[in-house]
Structures are given as structure tokens and as C-alpha cells.
C-alpha positions in Angstrom: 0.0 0.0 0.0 1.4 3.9 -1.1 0.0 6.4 0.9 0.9 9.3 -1.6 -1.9 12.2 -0.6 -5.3 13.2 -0.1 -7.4 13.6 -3.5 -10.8 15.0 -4.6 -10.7 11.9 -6.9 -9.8 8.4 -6.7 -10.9 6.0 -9.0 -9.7 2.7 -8.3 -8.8 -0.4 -9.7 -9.7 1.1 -13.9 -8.3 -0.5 -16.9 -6.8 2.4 -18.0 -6.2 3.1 -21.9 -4.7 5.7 -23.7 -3.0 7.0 -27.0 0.6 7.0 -25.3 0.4 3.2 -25.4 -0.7 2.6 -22.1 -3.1 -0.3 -21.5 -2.5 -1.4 -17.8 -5.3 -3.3 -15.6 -5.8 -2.4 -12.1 -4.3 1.2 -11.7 -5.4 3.8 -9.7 -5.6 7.5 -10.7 -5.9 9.8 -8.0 -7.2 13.9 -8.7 -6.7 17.0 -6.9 -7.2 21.0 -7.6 -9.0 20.2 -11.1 -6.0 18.0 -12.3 -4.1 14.1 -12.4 -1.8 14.0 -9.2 -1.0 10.2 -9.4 -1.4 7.6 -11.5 -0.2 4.1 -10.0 -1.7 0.7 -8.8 -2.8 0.3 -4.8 -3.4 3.9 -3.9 -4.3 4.1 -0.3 -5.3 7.3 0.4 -8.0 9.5 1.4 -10.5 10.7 -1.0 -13.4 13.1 -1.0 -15.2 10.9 -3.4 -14.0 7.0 -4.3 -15.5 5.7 -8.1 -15.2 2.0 -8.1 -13.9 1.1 -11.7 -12.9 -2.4 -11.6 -13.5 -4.6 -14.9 -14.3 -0.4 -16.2 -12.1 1.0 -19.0 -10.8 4.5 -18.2 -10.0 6.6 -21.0 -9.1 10.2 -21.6 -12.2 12.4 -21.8 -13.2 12.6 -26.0 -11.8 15.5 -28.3 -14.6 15.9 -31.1 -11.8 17.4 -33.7 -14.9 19.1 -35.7 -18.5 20.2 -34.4 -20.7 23.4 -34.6 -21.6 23.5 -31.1 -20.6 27.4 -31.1 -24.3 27.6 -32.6 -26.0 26.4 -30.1 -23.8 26.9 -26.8 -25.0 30.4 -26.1 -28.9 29.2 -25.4 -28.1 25.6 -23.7 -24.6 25.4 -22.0 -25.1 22.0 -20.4 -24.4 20.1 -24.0 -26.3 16.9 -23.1 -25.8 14.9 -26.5 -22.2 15.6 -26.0 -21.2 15.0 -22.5 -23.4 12.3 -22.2 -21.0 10.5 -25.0 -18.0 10.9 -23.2 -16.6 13.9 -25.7 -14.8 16.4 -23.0 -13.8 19.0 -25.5 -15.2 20.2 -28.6 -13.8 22.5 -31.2 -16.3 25.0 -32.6 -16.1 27.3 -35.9 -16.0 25.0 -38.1 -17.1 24.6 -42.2 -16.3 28.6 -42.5 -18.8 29.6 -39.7 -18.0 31.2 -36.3 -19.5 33.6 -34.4 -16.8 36.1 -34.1 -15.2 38.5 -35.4 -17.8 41.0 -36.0 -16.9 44.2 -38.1 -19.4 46.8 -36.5 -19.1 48.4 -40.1 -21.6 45.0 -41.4 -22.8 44.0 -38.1 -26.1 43.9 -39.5 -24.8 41.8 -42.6 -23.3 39.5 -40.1 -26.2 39.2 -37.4 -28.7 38.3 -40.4 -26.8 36.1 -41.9 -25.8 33.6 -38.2 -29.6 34.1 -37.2 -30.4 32.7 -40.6 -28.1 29.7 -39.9 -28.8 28.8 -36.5 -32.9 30.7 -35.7 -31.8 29.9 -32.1 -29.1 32.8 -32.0 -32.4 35.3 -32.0 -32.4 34.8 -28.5 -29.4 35.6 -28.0 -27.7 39.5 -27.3 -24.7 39.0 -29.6 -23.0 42.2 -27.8 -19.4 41.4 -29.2 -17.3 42.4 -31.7 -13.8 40.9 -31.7 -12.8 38.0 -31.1 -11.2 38.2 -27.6 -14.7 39.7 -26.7 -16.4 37.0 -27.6 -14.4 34.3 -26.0 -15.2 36.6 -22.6 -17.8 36.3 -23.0 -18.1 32.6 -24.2 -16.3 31.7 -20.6 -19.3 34.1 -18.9 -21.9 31.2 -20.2 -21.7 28.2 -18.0 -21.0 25.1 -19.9 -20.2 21.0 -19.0 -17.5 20.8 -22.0 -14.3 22.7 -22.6 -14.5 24.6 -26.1 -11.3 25.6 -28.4 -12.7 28.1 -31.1 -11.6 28.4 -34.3 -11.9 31.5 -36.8 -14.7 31.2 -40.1 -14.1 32.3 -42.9 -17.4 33.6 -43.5 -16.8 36.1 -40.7 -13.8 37.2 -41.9 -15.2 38.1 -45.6 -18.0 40.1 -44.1 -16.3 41.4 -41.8 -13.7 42.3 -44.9 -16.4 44.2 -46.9 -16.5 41.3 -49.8 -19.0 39.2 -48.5 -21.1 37.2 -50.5 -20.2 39.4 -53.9 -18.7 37.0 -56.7 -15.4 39.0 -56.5 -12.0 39.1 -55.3 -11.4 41.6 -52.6 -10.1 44.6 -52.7 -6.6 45.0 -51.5 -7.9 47.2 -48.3 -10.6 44.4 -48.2 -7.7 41.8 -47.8 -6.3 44.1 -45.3 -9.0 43.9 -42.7 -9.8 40.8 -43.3 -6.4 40.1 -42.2 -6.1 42.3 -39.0 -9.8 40.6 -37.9 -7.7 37.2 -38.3 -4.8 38.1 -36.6 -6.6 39.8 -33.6 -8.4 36.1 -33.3 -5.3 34.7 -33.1 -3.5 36.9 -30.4 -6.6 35.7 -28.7 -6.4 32.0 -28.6 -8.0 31.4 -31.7 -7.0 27.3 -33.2 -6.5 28.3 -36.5 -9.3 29.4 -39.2 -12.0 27.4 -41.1 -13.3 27.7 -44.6 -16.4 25.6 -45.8 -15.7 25.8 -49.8 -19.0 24.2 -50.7 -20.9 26.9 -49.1 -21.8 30.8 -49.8 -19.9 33.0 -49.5 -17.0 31.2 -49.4 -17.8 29.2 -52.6 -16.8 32.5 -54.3 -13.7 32.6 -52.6 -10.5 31.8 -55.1 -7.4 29.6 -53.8 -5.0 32.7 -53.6 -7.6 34.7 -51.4 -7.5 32.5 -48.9 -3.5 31.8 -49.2 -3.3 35.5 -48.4 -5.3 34.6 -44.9 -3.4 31.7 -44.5 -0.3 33.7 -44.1 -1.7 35.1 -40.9 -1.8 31.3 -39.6 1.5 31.1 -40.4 2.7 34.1 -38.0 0.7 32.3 -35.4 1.5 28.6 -36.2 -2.0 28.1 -36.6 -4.0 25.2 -38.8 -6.0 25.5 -41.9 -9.2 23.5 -40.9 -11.3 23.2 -43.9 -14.7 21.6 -45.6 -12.9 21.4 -48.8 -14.4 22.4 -52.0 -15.7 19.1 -53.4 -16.2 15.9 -51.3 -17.6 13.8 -55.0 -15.5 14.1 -58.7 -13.9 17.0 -57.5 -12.3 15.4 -54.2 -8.9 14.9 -55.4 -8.4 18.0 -56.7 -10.1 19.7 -53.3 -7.5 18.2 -51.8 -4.4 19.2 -53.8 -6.1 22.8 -52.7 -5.9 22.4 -49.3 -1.8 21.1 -49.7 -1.4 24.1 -52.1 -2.6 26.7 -49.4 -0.7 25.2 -46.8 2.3 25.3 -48.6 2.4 29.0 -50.5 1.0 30.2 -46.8 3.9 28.4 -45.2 1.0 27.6 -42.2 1.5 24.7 -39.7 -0.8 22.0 -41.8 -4.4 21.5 -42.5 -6.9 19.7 -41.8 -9.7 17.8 -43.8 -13.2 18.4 -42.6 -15.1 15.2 -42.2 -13.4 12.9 -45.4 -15.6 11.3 -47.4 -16.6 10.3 -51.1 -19.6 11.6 -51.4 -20.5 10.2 -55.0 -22.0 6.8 -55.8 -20.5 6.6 -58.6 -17.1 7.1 -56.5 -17.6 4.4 -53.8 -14.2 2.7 -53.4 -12.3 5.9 -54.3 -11.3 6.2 -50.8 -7.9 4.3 -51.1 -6.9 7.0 -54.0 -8.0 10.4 -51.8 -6.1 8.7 -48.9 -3.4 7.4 -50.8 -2.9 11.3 -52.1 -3.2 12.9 -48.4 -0.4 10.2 -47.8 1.6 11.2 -50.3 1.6 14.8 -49.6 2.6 14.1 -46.1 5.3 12.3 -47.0 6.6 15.7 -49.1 6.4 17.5 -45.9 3.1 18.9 -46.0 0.8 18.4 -43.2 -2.3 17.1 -43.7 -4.5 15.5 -41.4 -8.3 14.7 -41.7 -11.5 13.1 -39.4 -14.6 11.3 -39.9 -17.5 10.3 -38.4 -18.8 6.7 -38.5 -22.2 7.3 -40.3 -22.6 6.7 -44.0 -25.6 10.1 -43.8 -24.0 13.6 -44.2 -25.9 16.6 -42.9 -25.9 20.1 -44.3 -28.3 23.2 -45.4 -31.0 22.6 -48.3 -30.1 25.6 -49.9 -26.6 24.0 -50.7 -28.3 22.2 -53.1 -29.1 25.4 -55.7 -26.0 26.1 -58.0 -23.3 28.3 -56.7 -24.7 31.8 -59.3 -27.8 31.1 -57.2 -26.3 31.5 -53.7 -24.7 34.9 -55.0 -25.7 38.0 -52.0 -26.8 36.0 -49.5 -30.2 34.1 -48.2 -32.1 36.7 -48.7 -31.6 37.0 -52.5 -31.5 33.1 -52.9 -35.2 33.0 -51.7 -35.9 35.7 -54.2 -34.7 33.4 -57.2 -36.4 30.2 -55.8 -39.7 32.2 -55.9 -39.2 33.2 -59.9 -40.5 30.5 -62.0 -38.1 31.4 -64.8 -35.1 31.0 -62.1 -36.8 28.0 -61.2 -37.2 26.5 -64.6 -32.8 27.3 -65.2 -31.9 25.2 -62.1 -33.7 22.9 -62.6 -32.1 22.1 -66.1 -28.8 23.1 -64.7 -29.2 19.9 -62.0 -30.5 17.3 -64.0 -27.9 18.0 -66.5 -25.4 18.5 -64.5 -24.7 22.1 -65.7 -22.1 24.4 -64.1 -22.4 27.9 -65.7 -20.2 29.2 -63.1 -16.7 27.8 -64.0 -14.8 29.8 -61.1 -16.9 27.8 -58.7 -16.6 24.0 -58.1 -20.2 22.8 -57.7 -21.4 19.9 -55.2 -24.6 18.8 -56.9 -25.9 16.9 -54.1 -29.7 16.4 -56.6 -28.3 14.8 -59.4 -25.3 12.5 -57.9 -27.7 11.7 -55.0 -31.0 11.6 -55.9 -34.2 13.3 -54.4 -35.1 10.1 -52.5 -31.5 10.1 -50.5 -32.2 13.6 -49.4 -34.1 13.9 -46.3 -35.3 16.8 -44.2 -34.2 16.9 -41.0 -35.2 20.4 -39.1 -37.5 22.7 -40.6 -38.7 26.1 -38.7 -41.9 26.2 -40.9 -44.9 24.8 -39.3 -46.4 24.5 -43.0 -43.7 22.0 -42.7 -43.1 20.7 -39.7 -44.9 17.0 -40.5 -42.4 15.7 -43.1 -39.3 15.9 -40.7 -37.6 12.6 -41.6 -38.8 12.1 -44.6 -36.8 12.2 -48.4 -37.7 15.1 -51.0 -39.1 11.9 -52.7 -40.6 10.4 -49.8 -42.6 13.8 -49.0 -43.7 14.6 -52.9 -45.5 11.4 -53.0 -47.6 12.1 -49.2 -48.1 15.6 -50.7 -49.2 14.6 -54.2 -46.3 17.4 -55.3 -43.7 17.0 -57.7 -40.3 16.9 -56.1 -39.3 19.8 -57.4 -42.1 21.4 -56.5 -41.1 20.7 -53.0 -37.5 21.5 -53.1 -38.4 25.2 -54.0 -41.2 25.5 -51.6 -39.6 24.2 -48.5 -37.0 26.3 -49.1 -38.9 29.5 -49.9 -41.4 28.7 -46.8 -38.6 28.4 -44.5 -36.7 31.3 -45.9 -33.5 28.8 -46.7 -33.1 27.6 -42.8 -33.9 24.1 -43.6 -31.5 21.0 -42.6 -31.2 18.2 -44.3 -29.0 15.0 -43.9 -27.9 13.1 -47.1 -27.2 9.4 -47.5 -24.2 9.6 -50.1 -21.3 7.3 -48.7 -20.6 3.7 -48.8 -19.9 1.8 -45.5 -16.5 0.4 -47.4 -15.2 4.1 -47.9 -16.3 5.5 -44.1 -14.3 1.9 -42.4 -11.2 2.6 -44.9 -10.9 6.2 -44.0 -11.7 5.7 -40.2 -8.6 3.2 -40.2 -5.9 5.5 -42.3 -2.5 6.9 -41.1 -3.4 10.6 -40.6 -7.1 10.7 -39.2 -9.3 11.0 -36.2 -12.5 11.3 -35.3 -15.1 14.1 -34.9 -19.4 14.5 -35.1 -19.8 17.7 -37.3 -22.8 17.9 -35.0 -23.9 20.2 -32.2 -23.4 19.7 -27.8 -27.3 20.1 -28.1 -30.0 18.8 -25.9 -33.5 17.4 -26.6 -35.2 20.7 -25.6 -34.0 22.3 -28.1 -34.9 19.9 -31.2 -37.0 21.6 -33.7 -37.0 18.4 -35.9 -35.3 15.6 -36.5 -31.7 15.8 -36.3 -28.6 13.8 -37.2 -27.9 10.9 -34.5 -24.2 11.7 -34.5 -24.8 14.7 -32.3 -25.7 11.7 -29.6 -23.8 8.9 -30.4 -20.7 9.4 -32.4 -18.2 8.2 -30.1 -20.2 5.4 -28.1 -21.0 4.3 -32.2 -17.1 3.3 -32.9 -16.7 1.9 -29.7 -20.0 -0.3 -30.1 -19.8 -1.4 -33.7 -15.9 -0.2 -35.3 -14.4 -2.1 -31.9 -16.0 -4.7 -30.1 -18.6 -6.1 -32.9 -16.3 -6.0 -35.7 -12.7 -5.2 -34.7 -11.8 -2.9 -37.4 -9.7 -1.1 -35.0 -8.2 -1.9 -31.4 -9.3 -0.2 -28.4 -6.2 1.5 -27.8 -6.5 2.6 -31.9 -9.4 4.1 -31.2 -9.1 5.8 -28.3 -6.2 7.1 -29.8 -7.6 8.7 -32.8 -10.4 10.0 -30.2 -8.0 11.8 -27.5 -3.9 12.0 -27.6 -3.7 12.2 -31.6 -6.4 15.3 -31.9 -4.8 17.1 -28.2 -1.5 16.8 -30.1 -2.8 18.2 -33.4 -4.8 21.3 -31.7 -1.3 21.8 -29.5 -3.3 20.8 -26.1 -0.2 18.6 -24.7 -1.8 18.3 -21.3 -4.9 17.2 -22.1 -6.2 13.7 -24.5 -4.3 11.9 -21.9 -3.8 9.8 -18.4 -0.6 11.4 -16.9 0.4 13.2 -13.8 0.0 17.1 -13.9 -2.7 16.8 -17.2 -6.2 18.4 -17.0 -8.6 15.9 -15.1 -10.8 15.1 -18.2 -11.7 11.3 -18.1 -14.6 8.8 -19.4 -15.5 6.0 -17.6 -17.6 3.1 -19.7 -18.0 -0.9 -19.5 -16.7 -2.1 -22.7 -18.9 -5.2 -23.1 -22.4 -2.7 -22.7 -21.2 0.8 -24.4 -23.4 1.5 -27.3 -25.2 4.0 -29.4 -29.0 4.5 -29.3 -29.8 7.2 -31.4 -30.7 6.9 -35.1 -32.3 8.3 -37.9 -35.5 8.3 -36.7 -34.9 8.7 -32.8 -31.9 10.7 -33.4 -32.1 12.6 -29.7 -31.5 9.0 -27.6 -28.4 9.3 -25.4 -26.6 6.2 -25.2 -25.1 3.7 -22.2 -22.4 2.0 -20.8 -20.9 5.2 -20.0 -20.4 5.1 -16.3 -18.3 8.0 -15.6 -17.3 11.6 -17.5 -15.3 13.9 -15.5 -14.2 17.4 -17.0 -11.6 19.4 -15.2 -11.5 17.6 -12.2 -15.5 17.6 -11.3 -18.1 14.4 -12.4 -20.1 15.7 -14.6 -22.0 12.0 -15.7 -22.5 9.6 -13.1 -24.3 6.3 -14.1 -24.9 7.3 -17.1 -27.0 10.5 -15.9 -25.8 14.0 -16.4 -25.1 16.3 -13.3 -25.9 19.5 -13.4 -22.6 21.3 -12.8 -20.6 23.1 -15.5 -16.7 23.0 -15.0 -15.8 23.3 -19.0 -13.7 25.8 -19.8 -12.7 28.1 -23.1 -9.4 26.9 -24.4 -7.2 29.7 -25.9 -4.1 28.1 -28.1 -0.7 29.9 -27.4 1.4 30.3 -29.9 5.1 28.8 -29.5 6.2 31.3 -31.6 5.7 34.4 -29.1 
């Protein structure tokens, strides 16, 4: 027996399991003043509170590498579908959208456009304006996760003046739009985001945003990104991301949720993954993550072509309502028609297909019975063509409408989930089910809990200690977070607890809001926040600022 000291903390007898190789059975962790004191078998020593985790794994609390919970965080700060799943930290800002930095030049511009994204924000007094404002105020809202923010590129082009004009900026435009970046940074920004597939920044060319990579560079900050095609254009997306990181001279980059999202792709995994290999091996760094699902989720009005999207929702709605507009997208879909040659094109209609399309939140109560159901699935309970409904949901929910997309093969999501350079992430929202206004996308719930369930035990695609891996030490050490995404003295106290033989998802397509079990224990900074797999109502997450090695 060691008597070392007293803890807040002592979970005995774990299996503990991390990405620094360790796999030992029978070891004790002791935790005091928010952080790991000791970590060594037979502990004997007095504890404020003793968790019993014998024949329990013990793992280092989740890092979801890519999620939008920045959208919903302001209005519920107890992220249910998140803690619940063992993810401890979350990154935020991703696919070109953050919340900050706000030019109060096109504040308005900006507001409208986030309230248009996310109608929950409308609630919310956005009363900030830089970036180091809104991470005050970010650790002002009390929250059970620990959040590292990230700068969109969205932002950063209103904030600029550009916006969503087809245009390159103006040199002064350029200007701002880099002083707004490197303000985020000196803040504690991650890096910055760009979501290529998506207004404005579909407009954006490759050297534009090389110009704001630069400012990553002066900061040794990443280039996250939703790359510019995820179907035929893939390969070439990806050549993009190696070319900004390379003429911006930028730490790396980092691939957005990998996929091919093309039937007439499926396979074409091993070559996207064989390229991002290649280009590591040439001394760019590239990194990507997945989630284990084989059903995107994005915004309906993604789907018009990219002329379409051109000045914002507002003018998007006004073209869906002309019948003449109507009549030229729909030819430009169904023969696969892209007028605008400056701007690759993800035509989610015609590679997927109406009837692999399906709604899954709507804020129109014209609407709010087809939740769940395919463009196809709802023209034939509404008598409508599918057309027809396409242009009317969209113009009757003034473009706010959700929609997940079944456009991957199950042999493509296993290969990618397995390769050299990736880890894991939901691309959904720390949400809770008082705040679903439809049916939502299960990986918000289960993402983690999924790949332990079905990727580990049922199948064995990877190890445990793989998979934990890709879920904790290999994402802190991407994000620079070298105390956390591990079991070691002096580290951050963030820890999951779970049976390995019950852990599972429950949520689904259908029933997307179930939280799922096996999950005994998740502990963030120190303080249980789940406890038998029910969620305590304390909030001890904190806002994670990244500092820079190079100041």
C-alpha cells in the first residue's frame, strides 16, 4: 500500500487506456485541484469521493476534432448529446462559420446572416465584436465541455467588406480581413475554417485565402477546412488544401469530415487517402477526421448552384420564388450544368438523388410533419412534384432548412476511419433534446459510443487503444493541447469511464435525440459531470485559448 496524498478523486482499480500506449489493468488515478496527481496501482489514500472502476475502462475524456456547437452553446450550456458520450472537448467554428469577429461596419450583414443559420441565435444579445470579446464572453456562459474556437471564414469576408459578392477583394478588403484574423489569433484562436462548398466562401479563389493563411502562419495556426468538393472534384479539393498550406507556409491542414460523397465514387477512398499520404510524405501536413455514419448533414439551400447563392439568403429566396429561375436550375441539376466555371459545384440532386435527401429540421410549421422524410418520400404524401417541394420548403422556410444526405458507402467511411493521418469528430452540435425543432442527425448523440459499439468490439476494425487514440492523444497533439487527451500526472482531469462489453449507441435516424449507455463515468476538469450514465448539473468546461510557440 502507497499512501501518496489526499485527493478530490480516486478511481480505483480502472483498466486504463490511452494513445501513449498505455493499457494497464488495475491502476489507480488519483485527482486533486482540477488536475491528475498520481497515477499508479494500490493507492491508499483519502479521497473526497471513491468511483469503483474495476473490470471499467478508463479513458481520456473525448476530443470531437470538428463540431458546430458554437451555434447552439449560447442558449443551452449543459451540452447533453455531447457529454453524455464521453466527448470532454469540442472545437467550434467550423465549415467557415464562427460567431466572431464582427466588423461593426456590417454588423447587421453578419447578425442576419448567423440568425439565418442557427434561428436559435435570436435569442441571444450577440453584444461582441472581436474575437477576444467573444471568447469573454463565451467563458461568462456556463457550460459542462471545454470549447477551443476556431476562426470562419465567412466572418472574416463580411467582416472584410466582400462578403457574399462573386469577387476578389479589394486590397484594403484583404487588409481587414487580415487584422480581424490576426486579432483572433492573439486571442487564442485554433487556426481558421473555410467551408468551400458553401456561400460565400464558394466564391472565394485559392489565392484569397492563401493571403489569410499567411496570418496562420505568423501564429502557427491550422487551416481547418470543408474542402471544396467531397464527389469528382475530391482529389483535386484536396491538392487545394496542400497548395494553401504550402504557399501560406502555415503549420498543416486539416480535412473536414473525409468522405466520397458520390455513388459513382464508392471505393475511391484508397486513392483520396493514398494522395493525403503522399503529400505528407513531401512535408506537408495534412490531417483529416470522420464520423462513423454513411448520412451527411448540411443546409437545403446548398443544393441550388453556386450563381444562385450569389448575395446572400435573402436573394436566394428571391430566385427560388421566380419561376423562370426555377425553370434554369432545374435544367442546370438534372444535366449536370455548371455555368459558373470559377466555382466548383457539389450537386448533391443529381449524384444523390431526391429520395436520398431527407429533411431533418425545418422552422416552418407549413412543414413541420415531413421531418424525416426524403424530397421523394414527402412529394408522393403531398401529391407534389419533387421539385415542387424543393423550392417550396425552401422558400417557406426562408432557406433555414437542414437536411442529412445518404451519399457514402460503408466500405469508404471503415477505410478512411482506419488510415494513417485521421481522427474522429461528429460535425454535429453539444445540443439537448429541448432544443430539437426536428429531427436531427444521431451523431450529435452517439458518435463516439458508435465506434466503440460497432468499429471495436462487434467488428474489430480497430483496437481499443487505436481508437481511443484517434479519439483523445492524436487530436490534443494536433490542436497543441499537450496536457490534455491523456492519463498522466499534472494533465487536465478530463476522463470517461464506460463498460466495454455494454457501451453502445441508441440514437438513429428516426430517434436521433436517444443518449446512449455504458458510460459510467465523465469527469471534466476535475469535477463528475455524468455519473451512471446521468448528467449532473454542474458546468466546470472551460474556453481553451491556443498559445502560440512562436511568441
Amino acid at each position: 500500500m502507497i499512501r501518496i496524498m489526499d485527493f478530490d478523486i480516486l478511481i480505483k482499480n480502472g483498466i486504463l487506456v490511452d494513445g501513449d500506449a498505455h493499457n494497464k489493468s488495475h491502476v489507480d488515478i488519483g485527482i486533486r485541484n482540477e488536475k491528475i496527481g498520481v497515477v499508479q496501482p494500490n493507492l491508499e489514500s483519502k479521497a473526497d469521493v471513491v468511483l469503483d472502476a474495476e473490470n471499467l475502462i478508463v479513458v481520456p475524456g473525448f476530443i470531437d476534432m470538428h463540431s458546430h456547437s458554437d451555434f447552439i452553446i449560447p442558449v443551452v450550456g449543459s451540452a447533453d448529446s455531447f457529454i453524455r458520450q464521453g466527448i470532454t472537448t469540442a472545437v467550434a467554428g467550423m465549415c467557415g462559420s464562427s460567431l466572431a469577429p464582427i466588423n461593426p461596419q456590417n454588423r447587421d450583414e453578419f447578425i442576419r446572416e448567423m440568425i439565418s443559420s442557427s434561428p436559435l441565435l435570436s435569442d441571444v444579445e450577440i453584444s461582441w465584436n472581436t474575437f477576444d470579446q467573444y471568447l469573454n464572453e463565451m467563458e461568462r456562459i456556463q457550460t459542462s465541455i471545454n470549447l477551443a474556437f476556431v476562426v470562419g471564414y465567412e466572418s472574416l469576408r463580411i467582416g472584410g467588406g466582400a462578403g457574399f459578392e462573386k469577387r476578389f477583394p479589394t486590397k484594403r478588403e484583404i487588409e481587414v480581413m487580415k487584422q480581424l484574423l490576426g486579432d483572433a489569433m492573439s486571442s487564442g484562436a485554433f487556426g481558421m475554417s473555410t467551408g468551400l462548398i458553401y456561400a460565400p466562401q464558394v466564391f472565394a479563389e485559392t489565392s484569397e485565402i492563401i493571403e489569410l493563411a499567411k496570418i496562420l502562419a505568423r501564429y502557427d495556426g491550422l487551416y481547418f477546412s470543408h474542402i471544396r468538393g467531397e464527389g469528382a472534384s475530391v482529389f483535386d479539393a484536396i491538392l487545394e488544401v496542400e497548395r494553401i498550406v504550402h504557399e501560406s507556409g502555415c503549420r498543416g491542414g486539416h480535412i473536414a469530415h473525409h468522405k466520397i460523397a458520390d455513388k459513382n465514387l464508392w471505393g475511391q477512398s484508397s486513392k483520396s487517402l493514398g494522395l493525403i499520404h503522399s503529400i505528407n510524405k513531401r512535408g506537408i501536413s495534412i490531417t483529416v477526421d470522420s464520423y462513423p455514419y454513411d448520412r451527411g448533414c448540411s443546409s437545403l439551400i446548398t443544393a441550388l448552384p453556386p450563381w444562385a447563392r450569389e448575395g446572400g439568403v435573402e436573394e436566394s429566396i428571391k430566385r427560388v420564388r421566380d419561376e423562370n429561375t426555377r425553370r434554369r436550375i432545374i435544367s442546370e441539376v438534372e444535366e449536370n450544368i455548371n455555368e459558373d466555371t470559377s466555382a466548383i459545384w457539389e450537386n448533391w440532386i443529381n449524384t444523390a438523388g431526391f429520395e436520398n435527401i431527407f429533411v431533418s429540421t425545418v422552422e416552418s410549421e407549413k412543414w413541420d410533419d415531413i421531418t424525416g422524410l426524403s424530397i421523394t418520400e414527402i412529394s408522393q404524401t403531398k401529391g407534389l412534384d419533387e421539385w415542387d417541394v424543393f423550392f417550396n420548403i425552401l422558400q417557406d422556410d426562408n432557406g433555414a432548412t437542414m437536411v442529412t444526405l445518404r451519399f457514402m458507402s460503408e466500405v469508404d467511411v471503415r477505410r478512411i476511419m482506419t488510415s494513417e493521418y485521421h481522427m474522429f469528430g461528429t460535425d454535429g452540435m453539444a445540443t439537448t433534446p429541448d432544443y430539437k425543432s426536428g429531427i436531427d442527425h444521431p451523431r450529435s448523440y452517439g458518435t463516439y459510443p458508435r465506434i466503440l459499439r460497432k468499429y471495436v468490439r462487434e467488428e474489430g476494425l480497430l483496437s481499443l487503444r487505436n481508437a481511443i487514440a484517434k479519439m483523445t492523444t492524436i487530436p490534443a497533439n494536433r490542436l497543441g493541447l499537450p496536457d490534455r487527451g491523456r492519463i498522466n500526472p499534472g494533465c487536465w482531469a478530463d476522463l470517461v469511464i464506460f463498460d466495454h462489453k455494454t457501451i453502445s449507441d441508441t440514437a438513429t435516424y428516426e430517434n436521433p435525440t436517444r443518449f446512449p449507455v455504458g458510460i459510467r463515468y465523465v469527469i471534466v476538469n476535475g469535477k463528475i459531470v455524468v455519473e451512471n450514465n446521468s448528467q449532473c448539473r454542474i458546468f466546470p468546461g472551460r474556453v481553451l485559448r491556443f498559445k502560440s510557440p512562436l511568441f
